[in-house]
Each structure stands twice: as structure tokens, then as C-alpha cells.
C-alpha positions in Angstrom: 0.0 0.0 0.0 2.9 2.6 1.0 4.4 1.6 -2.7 1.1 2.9 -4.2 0.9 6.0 -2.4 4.5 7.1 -3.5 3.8 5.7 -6.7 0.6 8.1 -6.8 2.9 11.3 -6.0 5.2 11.4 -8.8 2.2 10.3 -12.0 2.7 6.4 -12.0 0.9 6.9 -15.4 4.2 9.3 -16.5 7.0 6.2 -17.6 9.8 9.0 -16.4 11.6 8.9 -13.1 11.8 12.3 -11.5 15.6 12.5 -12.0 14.5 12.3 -15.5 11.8 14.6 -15.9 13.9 17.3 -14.0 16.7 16.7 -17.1 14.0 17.4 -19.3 12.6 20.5 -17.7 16.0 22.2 -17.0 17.6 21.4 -20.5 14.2 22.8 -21.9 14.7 26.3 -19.6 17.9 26.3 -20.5 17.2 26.3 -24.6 13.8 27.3 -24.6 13.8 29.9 -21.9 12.4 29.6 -18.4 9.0 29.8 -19.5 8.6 27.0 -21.7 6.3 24.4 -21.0 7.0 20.9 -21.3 4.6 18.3 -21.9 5.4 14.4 -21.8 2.6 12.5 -24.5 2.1 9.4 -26.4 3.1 5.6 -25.0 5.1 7.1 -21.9 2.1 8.1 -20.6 0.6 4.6 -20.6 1.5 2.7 -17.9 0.1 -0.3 -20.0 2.8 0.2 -23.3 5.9 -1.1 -23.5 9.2 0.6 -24.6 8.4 3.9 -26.1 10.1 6.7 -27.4 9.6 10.0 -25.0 8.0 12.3 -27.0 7.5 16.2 -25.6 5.6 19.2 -26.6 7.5 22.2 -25.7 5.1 24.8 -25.6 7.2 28.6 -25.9 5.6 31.6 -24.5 7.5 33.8 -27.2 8.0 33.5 -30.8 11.0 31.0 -31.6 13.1 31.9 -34.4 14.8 29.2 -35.5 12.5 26.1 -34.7 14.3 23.9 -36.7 17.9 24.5 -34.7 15.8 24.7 -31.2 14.3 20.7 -31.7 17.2 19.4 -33.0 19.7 21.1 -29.9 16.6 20.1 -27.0 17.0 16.9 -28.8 20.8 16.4 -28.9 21.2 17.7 -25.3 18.2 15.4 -23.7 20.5 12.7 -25.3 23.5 13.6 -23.6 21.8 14.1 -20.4 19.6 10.7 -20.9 21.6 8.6 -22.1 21.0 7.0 -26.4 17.0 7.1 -25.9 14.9 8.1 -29.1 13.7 11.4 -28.1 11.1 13.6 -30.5 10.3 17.0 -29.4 7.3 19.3 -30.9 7.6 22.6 -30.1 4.7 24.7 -30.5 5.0 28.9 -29.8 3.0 31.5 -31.3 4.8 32.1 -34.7 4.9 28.3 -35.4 1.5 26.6 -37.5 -0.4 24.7 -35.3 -1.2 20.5 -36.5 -3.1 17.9 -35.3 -0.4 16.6 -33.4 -0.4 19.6 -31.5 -3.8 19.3 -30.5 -3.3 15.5 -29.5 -0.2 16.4 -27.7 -2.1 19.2 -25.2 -5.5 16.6 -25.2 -3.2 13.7 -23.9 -0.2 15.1 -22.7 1.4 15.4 -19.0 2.8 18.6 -17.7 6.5 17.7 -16.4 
């Protein structure tokens, strides 16, 4: 029962350990700026899937200029500081066109 509980506290439904989920959010401050939002969506927020790649929305508060550069360095970094993990970030700011994945990400997705 005490395994639950703690279990409960840090989103048993997010596949992330909190060292983890801190890596992400402060390599996404660091890039994105402090504001950025990050949300975890897709199979790592299943506790029933298997495997998984970890797939983020970062949501920017301010127009991002160079998108492009901004997901492939989050990417690269969250590698480093992860380990060889496949990693696939959205970012989503007020300049950038909107998809459907964007909508699926915010429907489904986990606030880290």
C-alpha cells in the first residue's frame, strides 16, 4: 500500500523517473527559456505500453526563431543528459502553424 501512495505522487501513469523529468525541464529552460512548458505524451504516458520513445511538446511563451535548430539542440542535449534514448520534441509557440499533433499532444499530454 505505502508503494502505491508514492507511486501516486510522482504520476505512476508518466514512464519517467523524476531525475529524469527534471533533465528534461531544466535542458528545456535552458534552450527554450524559463517559461517554456513541457509536456510528456504518447506511449510514456501509458503505464500499460511497453518501450516507447519520450516524445515532448514544448510549448514557448515567445515566438521561436529558428525552430528547426531549437528541436534538434533540446534533442541532442536530452540525449546527452539521458543517455542514447529516441527522443522527439514538438515545439509549439505563437509564430509556429499549429497540427493535429499539437492538438493530440495538449489533449493527452502530462505537464512535467
Amino acid at each position: 500500500m505505502c508503494l502505491r501512495v508514492r507511486l501516486t505522487a510522482y504520476n505512476a501513469a508518466m514512464r519517467l523517473t523524476p531525475q529524469e523529468r527534471e533533465q528534461i525541464k531544466a535542458a528545456a529552460a535552458a534552450l527554450a527559456g524559463p517559461q517554456a512548458r513541457v509536456l510528456l505524451f504518447g506511449s510514456r504516458t501509458r503505464d500499460n505500453a511497453r518501450g516507447g520513445d519520450i516524445d515532448l511538446l514544448v510549448d514557448c511563451p515567445q515566438p521561436v526563431t529558428r525552430p528547426v535548430w531549437l528541436a534538434a539542440r533540446l534533442e541532442a542535449e536530452l540525449m546527452f543528459r539521458l543517455g542514447e534514448r529516441r527522443i522527439d520534441v514538438l515545439l509549439a509557440a505563437p509564430n509556429l502553424p499549429e497540427h493535429g499533433i499539437h492538438r493530440v499532444a495538449r489533449a493527452e499530454g502530462q505537464v512535467l
